[in-house]
ROKOLVEX-430309 format. One line per 8 residues: number of its first residue (from 1); for each residue x, y, z of N, C-alpha, C, CB. Coordinates in steps of 0.2 Angstrom, whole numbers. Glycine has a CB too. Example, Ala and Ser with C-alpha at 12.3 -4.5 7.8 and 13.67 -1.06 7.14 Angstrom:
# residues 2
1	66/-28/39/62/-22/39/66/-16/39/57/-22/45  64/-11/35/68/-5/36/64/0/39/70/-3/29
END
This chain:
# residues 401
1	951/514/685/956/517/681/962/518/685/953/524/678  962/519/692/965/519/695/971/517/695/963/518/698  970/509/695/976/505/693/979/505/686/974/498/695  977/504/683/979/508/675/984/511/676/974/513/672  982/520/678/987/524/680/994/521/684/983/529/684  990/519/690/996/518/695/1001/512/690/992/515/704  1000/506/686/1004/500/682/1009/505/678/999/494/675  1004/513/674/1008/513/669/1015/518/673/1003/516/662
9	1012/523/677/1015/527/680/1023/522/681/1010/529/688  1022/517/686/1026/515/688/1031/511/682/1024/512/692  1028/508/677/1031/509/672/1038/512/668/1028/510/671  1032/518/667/1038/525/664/1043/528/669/1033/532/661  1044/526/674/1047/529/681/1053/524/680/1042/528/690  1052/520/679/1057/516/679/1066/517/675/1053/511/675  1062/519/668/1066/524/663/1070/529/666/1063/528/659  1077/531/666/1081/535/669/1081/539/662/1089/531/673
17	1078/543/663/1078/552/655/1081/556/658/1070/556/652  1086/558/661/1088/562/664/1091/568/660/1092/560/668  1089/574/657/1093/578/654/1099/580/653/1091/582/654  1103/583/649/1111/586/651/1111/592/649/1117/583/650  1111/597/653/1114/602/648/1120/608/646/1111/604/647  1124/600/647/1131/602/646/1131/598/638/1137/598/653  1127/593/637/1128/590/630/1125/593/625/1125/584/629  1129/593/619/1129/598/614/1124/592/609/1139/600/610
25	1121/585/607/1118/582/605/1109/584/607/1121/577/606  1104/580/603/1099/580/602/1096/576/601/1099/583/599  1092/574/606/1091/572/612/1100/575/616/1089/564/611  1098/579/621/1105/578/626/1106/573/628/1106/582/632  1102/569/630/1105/561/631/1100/555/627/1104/558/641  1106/549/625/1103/543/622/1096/541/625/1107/537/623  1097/540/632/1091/537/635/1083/542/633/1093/536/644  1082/544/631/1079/549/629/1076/545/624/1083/555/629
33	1079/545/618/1078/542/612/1076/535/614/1085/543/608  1080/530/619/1077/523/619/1068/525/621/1081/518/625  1068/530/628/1061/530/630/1056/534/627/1060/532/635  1058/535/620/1052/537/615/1050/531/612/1054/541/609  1055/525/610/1052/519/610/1047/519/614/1056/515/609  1048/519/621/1042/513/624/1037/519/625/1045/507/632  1036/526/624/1029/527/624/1027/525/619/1027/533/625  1029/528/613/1026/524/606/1025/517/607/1030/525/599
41	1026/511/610/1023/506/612/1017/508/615/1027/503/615  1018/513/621/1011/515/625/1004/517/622/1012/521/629  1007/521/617/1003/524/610/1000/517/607/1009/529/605  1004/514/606/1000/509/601/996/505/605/1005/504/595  999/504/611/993/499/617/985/503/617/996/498/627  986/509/619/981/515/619/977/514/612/986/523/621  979/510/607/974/511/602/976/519/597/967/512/608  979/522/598/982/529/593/984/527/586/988/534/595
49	983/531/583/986/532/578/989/535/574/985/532/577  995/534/569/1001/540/566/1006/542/573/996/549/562  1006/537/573/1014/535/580/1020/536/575/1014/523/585  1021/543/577/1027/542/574/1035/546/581/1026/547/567  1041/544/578/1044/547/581/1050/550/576/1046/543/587  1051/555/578/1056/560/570/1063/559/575/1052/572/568  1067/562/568/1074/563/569/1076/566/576/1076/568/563  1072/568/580/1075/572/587/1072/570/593/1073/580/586
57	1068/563/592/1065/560/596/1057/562/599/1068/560/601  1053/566/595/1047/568/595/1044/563/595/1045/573/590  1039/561/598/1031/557/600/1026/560/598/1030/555/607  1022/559/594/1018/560/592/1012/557/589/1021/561/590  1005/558/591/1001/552/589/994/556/588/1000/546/596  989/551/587/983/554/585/979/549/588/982/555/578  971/554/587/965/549/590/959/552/584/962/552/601  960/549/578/954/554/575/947/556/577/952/551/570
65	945/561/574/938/563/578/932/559/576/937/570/578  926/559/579/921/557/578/915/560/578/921/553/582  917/570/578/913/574/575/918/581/575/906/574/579  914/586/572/918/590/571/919/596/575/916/591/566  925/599/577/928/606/582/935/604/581/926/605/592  940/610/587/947/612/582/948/604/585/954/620/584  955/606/580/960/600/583/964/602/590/965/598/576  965/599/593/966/599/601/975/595/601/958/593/607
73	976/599/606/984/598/607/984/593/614/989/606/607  989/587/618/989/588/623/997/587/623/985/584/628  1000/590/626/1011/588/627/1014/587/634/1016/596/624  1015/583/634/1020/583/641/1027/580/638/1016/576/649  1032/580/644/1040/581/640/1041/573/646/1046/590/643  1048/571/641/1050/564/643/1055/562/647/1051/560/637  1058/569/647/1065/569/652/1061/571/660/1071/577/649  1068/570/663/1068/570/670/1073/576/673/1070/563/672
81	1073/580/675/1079/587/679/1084/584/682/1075/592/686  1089/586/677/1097/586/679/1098/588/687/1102/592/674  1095/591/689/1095/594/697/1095/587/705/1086/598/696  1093/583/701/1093/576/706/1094/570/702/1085/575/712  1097/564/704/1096/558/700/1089/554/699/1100/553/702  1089/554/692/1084/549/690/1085/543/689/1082/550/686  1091/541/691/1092/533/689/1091/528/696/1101/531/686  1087/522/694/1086/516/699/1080/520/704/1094/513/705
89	1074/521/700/1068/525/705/1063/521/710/1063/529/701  1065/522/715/1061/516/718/1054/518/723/1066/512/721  1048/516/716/1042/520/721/1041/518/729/1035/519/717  1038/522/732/1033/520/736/1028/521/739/1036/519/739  1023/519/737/1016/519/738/1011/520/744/1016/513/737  1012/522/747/1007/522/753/999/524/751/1009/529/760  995/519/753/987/519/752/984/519/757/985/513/750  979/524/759/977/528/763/979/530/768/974/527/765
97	982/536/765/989/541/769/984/543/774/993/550/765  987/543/782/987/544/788/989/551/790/990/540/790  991/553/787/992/563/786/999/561/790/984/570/791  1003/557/791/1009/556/796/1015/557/792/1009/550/799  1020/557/795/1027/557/793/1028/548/787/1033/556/803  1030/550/782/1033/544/778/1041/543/777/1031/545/771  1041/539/781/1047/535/781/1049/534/776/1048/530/785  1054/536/776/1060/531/768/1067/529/768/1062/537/761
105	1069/525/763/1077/525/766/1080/533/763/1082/518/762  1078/537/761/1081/545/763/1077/547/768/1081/552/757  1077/555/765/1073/558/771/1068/559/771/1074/564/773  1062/558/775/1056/558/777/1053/562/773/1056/558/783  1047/560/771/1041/567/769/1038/569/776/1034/564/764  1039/573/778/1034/575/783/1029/583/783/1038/575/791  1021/578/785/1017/586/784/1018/594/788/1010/585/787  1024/592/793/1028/599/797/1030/603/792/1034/597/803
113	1033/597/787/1039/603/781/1035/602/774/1049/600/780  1031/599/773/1028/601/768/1020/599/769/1032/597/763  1017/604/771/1009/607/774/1005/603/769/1008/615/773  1007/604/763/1000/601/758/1001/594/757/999/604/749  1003/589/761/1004/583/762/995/581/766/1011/582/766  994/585/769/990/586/774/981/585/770/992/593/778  983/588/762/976/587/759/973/581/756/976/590/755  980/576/757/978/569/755/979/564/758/981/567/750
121	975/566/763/974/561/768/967/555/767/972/565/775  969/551/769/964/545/764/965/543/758/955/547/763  973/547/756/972/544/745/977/541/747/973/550/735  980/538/741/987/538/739/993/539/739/987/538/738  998/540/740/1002/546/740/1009/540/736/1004/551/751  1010/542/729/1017/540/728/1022/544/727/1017/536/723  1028/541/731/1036/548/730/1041/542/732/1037/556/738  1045/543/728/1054/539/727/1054/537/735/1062/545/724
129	1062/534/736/1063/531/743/1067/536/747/1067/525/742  1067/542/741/1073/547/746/1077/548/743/1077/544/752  1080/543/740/1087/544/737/1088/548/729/1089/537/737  1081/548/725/1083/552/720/1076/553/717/1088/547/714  1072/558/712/1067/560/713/1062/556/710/1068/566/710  1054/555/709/1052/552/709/1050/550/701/1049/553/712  1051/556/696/1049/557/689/1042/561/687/1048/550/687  1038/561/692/1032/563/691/1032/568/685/1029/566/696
137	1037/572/685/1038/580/682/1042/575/676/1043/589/689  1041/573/670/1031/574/668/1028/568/666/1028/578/661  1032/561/669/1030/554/668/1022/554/670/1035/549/673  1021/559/674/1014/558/676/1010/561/671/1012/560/683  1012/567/668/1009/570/661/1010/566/658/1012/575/658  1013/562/655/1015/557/649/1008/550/651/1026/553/650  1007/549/657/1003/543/661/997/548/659/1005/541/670  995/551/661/988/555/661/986/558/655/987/562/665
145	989/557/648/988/559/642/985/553/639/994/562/638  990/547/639/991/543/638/985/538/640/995/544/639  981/537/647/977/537/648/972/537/647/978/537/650  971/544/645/963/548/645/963/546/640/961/557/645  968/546/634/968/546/623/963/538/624/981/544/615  968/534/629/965/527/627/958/525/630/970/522/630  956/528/635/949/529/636/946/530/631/947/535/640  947/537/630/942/539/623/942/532/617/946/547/618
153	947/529/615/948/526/611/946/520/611/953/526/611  944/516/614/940/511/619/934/513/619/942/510/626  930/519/619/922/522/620/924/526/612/918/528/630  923/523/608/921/528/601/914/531/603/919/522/593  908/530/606/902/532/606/902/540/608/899/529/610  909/541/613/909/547/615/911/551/610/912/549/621  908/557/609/910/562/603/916/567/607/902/568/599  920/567/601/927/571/601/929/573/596/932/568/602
161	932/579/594/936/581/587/943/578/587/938/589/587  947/578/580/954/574/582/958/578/588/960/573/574  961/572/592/966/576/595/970/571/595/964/580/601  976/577/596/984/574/595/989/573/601/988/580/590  992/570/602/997/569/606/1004/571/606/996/563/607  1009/574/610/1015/575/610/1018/573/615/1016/580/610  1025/571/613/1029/570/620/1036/572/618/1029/562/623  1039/575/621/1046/580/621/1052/579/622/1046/585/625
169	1058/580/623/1064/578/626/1066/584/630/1070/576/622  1071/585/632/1074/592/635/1070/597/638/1076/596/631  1064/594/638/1062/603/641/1064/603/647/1053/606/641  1068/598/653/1068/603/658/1077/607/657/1065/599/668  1080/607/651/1086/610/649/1084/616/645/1091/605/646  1078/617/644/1075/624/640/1074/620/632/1082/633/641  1074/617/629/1075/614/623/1069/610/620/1081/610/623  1067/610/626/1060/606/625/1058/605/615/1051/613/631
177	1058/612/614/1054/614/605/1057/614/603/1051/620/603  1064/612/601/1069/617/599/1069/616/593/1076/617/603  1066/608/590/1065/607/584/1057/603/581/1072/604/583  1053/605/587/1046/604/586/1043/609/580/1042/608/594  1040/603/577/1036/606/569/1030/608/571/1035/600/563  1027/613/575/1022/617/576/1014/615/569/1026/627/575  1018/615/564/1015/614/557/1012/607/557/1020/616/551  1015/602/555/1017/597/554/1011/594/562/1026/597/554
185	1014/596/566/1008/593/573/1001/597/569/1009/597/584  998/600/568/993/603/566/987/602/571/992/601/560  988/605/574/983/609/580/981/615/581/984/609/585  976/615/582/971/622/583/974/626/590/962/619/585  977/623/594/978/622/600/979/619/605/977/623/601  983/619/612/986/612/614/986/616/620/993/609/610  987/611/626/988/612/633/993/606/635/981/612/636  998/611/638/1005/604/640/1000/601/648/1019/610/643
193	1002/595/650/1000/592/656/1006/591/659/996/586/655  1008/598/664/1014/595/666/1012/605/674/1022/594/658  1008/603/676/1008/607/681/1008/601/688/1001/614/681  1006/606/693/1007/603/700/1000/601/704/1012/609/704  999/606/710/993/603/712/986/602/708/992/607/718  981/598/711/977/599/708/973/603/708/976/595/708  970/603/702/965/610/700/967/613/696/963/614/704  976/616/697/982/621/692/980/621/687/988/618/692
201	979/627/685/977/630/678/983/635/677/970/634/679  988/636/670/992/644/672/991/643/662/1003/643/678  990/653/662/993/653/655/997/659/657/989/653/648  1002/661/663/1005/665/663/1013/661/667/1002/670/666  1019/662/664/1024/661/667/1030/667/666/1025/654/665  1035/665/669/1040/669/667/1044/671/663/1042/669/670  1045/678/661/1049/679/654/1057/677/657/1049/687/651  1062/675/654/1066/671/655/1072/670/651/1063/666/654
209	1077/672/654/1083/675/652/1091/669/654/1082/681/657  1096/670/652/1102/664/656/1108/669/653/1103/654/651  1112/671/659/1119/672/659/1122/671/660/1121/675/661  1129/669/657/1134/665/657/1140/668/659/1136/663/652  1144/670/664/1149/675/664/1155/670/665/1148/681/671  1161/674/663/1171/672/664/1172/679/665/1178/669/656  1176/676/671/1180/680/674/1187/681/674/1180/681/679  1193/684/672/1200/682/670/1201/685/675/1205/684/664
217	1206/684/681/1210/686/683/1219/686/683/1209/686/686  1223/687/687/1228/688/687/1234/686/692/1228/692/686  1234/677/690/1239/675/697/1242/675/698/1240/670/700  1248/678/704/1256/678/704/1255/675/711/1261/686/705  1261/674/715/1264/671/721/1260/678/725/1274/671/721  1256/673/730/1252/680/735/1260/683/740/1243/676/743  1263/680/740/1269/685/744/1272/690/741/1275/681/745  1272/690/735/1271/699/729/1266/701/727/1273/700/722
225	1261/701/729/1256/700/724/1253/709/727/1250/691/725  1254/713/731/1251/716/730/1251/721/725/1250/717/735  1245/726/722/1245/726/718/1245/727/709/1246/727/719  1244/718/710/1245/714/705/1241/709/703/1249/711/706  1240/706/708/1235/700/709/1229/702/707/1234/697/717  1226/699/703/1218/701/704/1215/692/703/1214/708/695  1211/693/708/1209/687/711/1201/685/708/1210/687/719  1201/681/702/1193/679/698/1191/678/703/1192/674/693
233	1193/674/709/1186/671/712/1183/678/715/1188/663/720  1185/681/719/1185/686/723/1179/692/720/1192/688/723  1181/692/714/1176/695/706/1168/694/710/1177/690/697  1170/687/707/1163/684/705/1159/684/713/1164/675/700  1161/685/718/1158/685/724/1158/693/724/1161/682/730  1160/697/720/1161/705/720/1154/706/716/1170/707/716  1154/703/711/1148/703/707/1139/700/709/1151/698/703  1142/694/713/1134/691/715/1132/697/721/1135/680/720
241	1137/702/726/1135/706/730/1131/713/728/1140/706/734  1133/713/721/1130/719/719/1123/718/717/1135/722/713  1120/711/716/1114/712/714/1110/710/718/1113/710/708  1103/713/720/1097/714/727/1097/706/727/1088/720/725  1100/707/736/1102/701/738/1095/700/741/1107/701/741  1090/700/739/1083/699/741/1081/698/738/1080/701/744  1081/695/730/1077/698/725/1082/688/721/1079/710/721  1079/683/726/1081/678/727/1078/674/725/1083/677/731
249	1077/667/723/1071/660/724/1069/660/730/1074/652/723  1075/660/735/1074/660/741/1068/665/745/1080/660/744  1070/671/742/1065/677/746/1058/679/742/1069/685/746  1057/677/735/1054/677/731/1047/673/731/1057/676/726  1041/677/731/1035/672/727/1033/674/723/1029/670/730  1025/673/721/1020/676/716/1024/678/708/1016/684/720  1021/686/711/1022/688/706/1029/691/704/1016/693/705  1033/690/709/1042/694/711/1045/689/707/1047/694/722
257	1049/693/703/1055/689/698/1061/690/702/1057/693/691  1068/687/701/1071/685/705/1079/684/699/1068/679/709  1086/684/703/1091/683/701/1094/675/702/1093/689/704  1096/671/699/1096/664/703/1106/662/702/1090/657/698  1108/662/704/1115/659/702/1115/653/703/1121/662/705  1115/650/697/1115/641/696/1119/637/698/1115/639/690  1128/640/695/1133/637/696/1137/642/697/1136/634/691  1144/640/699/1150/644/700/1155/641/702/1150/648/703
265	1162/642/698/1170/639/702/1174/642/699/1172/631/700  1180/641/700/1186/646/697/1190/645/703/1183/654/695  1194/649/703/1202/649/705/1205/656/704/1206/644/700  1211/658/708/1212/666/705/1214/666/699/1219/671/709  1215/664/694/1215/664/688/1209/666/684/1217/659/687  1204/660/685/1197/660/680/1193/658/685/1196/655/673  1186/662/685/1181/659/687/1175/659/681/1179/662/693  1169/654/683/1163/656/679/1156/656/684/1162/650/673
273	1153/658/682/1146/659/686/1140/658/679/1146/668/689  1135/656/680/1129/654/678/1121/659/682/1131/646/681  1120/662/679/1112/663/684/1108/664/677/1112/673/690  1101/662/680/1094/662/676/1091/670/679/1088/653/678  1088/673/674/1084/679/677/1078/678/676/1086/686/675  1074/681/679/1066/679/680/1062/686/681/1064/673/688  1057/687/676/1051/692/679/1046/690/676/1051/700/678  1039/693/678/1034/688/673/1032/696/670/1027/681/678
281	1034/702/671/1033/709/668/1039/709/664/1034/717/673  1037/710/656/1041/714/651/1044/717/654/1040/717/647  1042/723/656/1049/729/656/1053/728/664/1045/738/656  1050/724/669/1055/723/673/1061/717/673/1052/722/677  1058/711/666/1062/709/663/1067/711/660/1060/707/661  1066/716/656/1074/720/652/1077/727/658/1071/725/641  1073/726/663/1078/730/667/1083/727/671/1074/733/673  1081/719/672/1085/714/675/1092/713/672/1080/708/675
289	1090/712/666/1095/711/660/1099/715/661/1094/711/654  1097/726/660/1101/730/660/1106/731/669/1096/735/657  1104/727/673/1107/727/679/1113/724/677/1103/725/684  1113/717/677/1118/715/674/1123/715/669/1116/712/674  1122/719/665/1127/721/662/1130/727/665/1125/722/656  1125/731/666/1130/738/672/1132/735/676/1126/743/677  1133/730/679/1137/727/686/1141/725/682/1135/722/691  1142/721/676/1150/720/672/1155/725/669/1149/716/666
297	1150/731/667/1154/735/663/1158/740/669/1151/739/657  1154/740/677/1156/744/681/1163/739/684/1149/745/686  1161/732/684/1168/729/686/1174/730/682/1168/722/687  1174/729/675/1178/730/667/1180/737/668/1172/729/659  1178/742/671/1181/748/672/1185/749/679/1176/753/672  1183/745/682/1187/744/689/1195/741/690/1182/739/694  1192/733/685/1199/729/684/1201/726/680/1201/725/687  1200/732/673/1203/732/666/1198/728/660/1210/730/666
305	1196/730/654/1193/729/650/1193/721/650/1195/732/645  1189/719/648/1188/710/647/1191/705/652/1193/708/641  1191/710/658/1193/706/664/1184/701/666/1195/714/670  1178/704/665/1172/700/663/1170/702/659/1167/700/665  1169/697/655/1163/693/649/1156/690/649/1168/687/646  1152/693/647/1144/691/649/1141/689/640/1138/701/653  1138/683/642/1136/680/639/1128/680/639/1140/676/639  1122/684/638/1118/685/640/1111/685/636/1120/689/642
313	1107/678/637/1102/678/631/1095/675/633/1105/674/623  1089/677/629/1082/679/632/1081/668/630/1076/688/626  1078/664/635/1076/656/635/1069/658/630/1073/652/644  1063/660/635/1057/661/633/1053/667/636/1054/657/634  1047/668/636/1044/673/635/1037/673/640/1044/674/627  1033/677/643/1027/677/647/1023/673/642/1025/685/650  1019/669/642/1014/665/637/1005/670/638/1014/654/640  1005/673/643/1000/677/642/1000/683/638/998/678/647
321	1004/683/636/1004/687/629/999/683/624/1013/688/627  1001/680/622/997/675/619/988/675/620/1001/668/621  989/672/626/985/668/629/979/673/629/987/664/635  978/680/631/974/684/635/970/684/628/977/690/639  973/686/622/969/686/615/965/681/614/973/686/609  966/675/618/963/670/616/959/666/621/967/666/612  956/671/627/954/665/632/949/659/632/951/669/638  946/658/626/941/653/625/946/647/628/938/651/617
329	952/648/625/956/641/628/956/640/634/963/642/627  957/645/637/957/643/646/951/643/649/960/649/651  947/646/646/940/644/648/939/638/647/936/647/646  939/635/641/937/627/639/942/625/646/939/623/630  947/625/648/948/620/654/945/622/659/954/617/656  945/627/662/941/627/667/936/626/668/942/631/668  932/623/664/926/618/664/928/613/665/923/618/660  930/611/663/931/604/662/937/603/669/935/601/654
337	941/607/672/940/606/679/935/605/681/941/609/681  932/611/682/925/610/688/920/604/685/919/618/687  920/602/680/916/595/677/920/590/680/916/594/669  926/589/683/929/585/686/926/586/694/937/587/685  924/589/699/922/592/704/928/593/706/918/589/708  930/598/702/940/601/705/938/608/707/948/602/699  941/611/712/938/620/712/946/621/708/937/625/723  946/625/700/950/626/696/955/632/702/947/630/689
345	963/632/700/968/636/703/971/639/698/972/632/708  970/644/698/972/651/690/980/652/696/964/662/690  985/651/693/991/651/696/996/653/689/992/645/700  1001/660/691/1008/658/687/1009/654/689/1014/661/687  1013/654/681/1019/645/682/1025/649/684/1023/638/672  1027/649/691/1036/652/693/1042/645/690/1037/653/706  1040/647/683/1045/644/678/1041/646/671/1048/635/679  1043/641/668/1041/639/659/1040/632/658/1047/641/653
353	1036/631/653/1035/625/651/1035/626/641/1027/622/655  1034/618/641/1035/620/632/1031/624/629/1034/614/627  1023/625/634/1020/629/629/1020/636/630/1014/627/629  1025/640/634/1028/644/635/1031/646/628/1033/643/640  1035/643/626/1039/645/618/1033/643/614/1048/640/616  1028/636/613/1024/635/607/1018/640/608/1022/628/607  1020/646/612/1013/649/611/1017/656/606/1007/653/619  1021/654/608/1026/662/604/1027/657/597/1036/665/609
361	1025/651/595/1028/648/588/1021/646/586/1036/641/589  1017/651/587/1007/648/584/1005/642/587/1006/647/574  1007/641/592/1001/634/597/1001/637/604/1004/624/597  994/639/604/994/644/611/993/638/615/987/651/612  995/638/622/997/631/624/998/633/632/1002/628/620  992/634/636/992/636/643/993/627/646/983/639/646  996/626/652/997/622/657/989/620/661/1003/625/660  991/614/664/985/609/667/991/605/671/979/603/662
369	987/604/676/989/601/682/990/593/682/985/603/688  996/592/685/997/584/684/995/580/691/1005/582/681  993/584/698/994/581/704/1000/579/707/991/577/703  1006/582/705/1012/583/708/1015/589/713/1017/583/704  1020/587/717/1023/591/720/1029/591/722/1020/591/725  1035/597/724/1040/595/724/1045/592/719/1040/592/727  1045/592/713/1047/592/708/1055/593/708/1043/597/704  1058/589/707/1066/591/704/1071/589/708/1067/600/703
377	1067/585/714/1072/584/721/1067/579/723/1074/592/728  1071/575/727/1072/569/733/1064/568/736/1077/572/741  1061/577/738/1055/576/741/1049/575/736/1054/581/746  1050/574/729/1045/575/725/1039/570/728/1048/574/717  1031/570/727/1027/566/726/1023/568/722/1025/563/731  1018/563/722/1010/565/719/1005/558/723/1010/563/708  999/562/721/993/560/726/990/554/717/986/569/730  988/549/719/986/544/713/978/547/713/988/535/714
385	975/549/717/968/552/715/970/556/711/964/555/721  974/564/711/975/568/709/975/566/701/980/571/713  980/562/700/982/558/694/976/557/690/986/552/696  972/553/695/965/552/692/960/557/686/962/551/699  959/561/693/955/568/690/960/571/686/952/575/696  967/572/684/970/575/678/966/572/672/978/573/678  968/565/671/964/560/668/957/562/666/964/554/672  954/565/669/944/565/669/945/573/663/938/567/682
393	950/580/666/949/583/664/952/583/658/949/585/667  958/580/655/957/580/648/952/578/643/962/577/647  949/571/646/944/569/644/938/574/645/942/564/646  938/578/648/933/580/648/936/589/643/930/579/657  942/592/641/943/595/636/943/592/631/947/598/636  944/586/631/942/585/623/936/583/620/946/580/621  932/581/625/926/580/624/919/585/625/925/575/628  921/593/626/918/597/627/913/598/621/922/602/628
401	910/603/623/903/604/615/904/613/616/890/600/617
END
């Protein structure tokens, strides 16, 4: 099965899906739309069936069942993170990693700076050349669904209930659902394949916020300017210092939510800033929020009304809200881990995924691990064993009794 994986993996990598989300369209990019075609080709090689793709580029497929339990969800998303290029990906392969430094034409992987390299020694290890990220995050979700359906599909002897397939656009621009028919998929429930190391289990992540600020100021000639001038850039570095400068990605783990400023530019005239707020606690979540607006209205009183404008609104929401009502779900994979010989890893997701918003829209929908690492940048890899056992444990949730 191995090779399987690794043809198709390399395959879908190929496809430059890179999200935007600066674009106001649906799909945010074309290419998106073309590589719904070629999974639904993947889909129809795999044996599925009711391959469809809707108005917004949803994938979608079936495996009827062969005895009766619910109907079972699996989803991974088709896009790739605006955060590094996805175009011209060029794998490379090392077969029986030596636990050593991997040379590339970028920068190197090495186990000095990234420790868990060190656990896949003797497998596989595929990651890009350096120069742009590899896709894993969720081409390998999309490979390991896809896989496991067509197993099953090929052994009718093994008993299963229908289960359904998904594949997304946007989710790493928050949009992932945005026009997902919940109804229309009809599932009992669903698990997205799009976590990291293996074993990864999460049905908690962060609640999840985006601020948008403008800042007006007031340019004259700095040779008059005193008492006149009010300088936007100046603000918005006035602004990023007011909020706990520790309370960062950078200084942040676990369970610590965090302030993130994404973007920023401007001029003494205008600037804009960009930050994501993160907690995985309700109420420390709407305290986050209420900080930030006290630091605008404290500046708007300093250097006149509407001098900042906050644009400020909630992405998604903790999914263990959901989930805790319903742990049969998590339990059924956490068997089917350990039926893998995986020791299961109960971890927050320090983000969201689609089934973040689909548990809040009636498909409770905890995350599973795809055997990646490094996600969203240069150093991304994955272990093709890892890939493997993803593979075993869907089969093995859909095949539960």
């Amino acid at each position: 099965m191995k090779n399987k994986i690794l043809e198709r993996f390399k395959t879908l990598i190929r496809f430059d899906t890179t999200s935007d989300p600066e674009s106001t369209s649906y799909p945010s990019t074309e290419a998106q739309s073309y590589f719904a075609e070629i999974i639904a080709g993947e889909l129809m090689k795999a044996g599925l069936t009711d391959i469809s793709i809707d108005r917004y580029s949803y994938v979608t497929a079936a495996l009827p069942g062969n005895t009766d339990g619910p109907v079972i969800g699996f989803i991974s998303h088709m896009d790739t993170s605006p955060d590094c290029s996805g175009y011209g990906i060029t794998p490379i392969i090392t077969k029986n990693y030596n636990g050593g430094v991997i040379e590339r034409k970028g920068p190197a992987l090495s186990p000095e700076e990234f420790p868990e390299l060190k656990l896949y020694k003797g497998k596989t290890i595929i990651c890009s050349d350096g120069t742009t990220l590899l896709g894993a995050d969720d081409k390998a979700g999309c490979t390991e669904i896809i896989t496991a359906l067509e197993y099953l599909a090929k052994h009718p002897e093994i008993k299963h209930p229908t289960i359904k397939a998904a594949f997304t656009p946007d989710e790493e621009i928050g949009a992932g659902v945005d026009h997902f028919n919940v109804k229309a998929f009809g599932c009992d429930y669903a698990y997205t394949v799009d976590g990291g190391i293996i074993g990864e289990i999460s049905h908690e992540n962060f609640n999840a916020a985006r601020a948008k600020i403008d800042i007006t100021g007031k340019s004259v000639h700095p040779g008059s300017a005193k008492n006149i001038m009010i300088n936007a850039v100046l603000i918005a570095c006035e602004l990023n210092s007011m909020l706990p400068q520790h309370e960062t990605p950078s200084s942040t783990d676990g369970y610590e939510g965090f302030y993130h400023l994404t973007k920023m530019n401007g001029n003494v005239e205008k600037a804009h800033m960009d930050y994501i707020i993160r907690d995985f606690d309700k109420n420390n979540f709407e305290i986050r929020k209420d900080i930030v607006k006290s630091i605008v209205s404290t500046l708007n009183r300093k250097y006149g009304d509407n001098t900042v404008s906050l644009d400020i609104y909630d992405e998604y929401y903790n999914m263990a809200e959901i989930i805790k009502s319903q742990k049969y779900i998590l339990d059924r994979a956490v068997k089917a881990i350990e039926e893998a010989d995986v020791k299961p890893v109960i971890t927050p997701i320090r983000g969201g995924t689609d089934g973040a918003r689909l548990s809040f829209m009636g498909l409770p929908c905890p995350n599973i691990f795809t055997g990646g690492h490094n996600f969203h940048g240069p150093y991304e890899f994955i272990c093709l064993e890892a890939m493997e056992k993803a593979v075993e444990v869907i089969i093995n949730i859909a095949t539960a009794k």
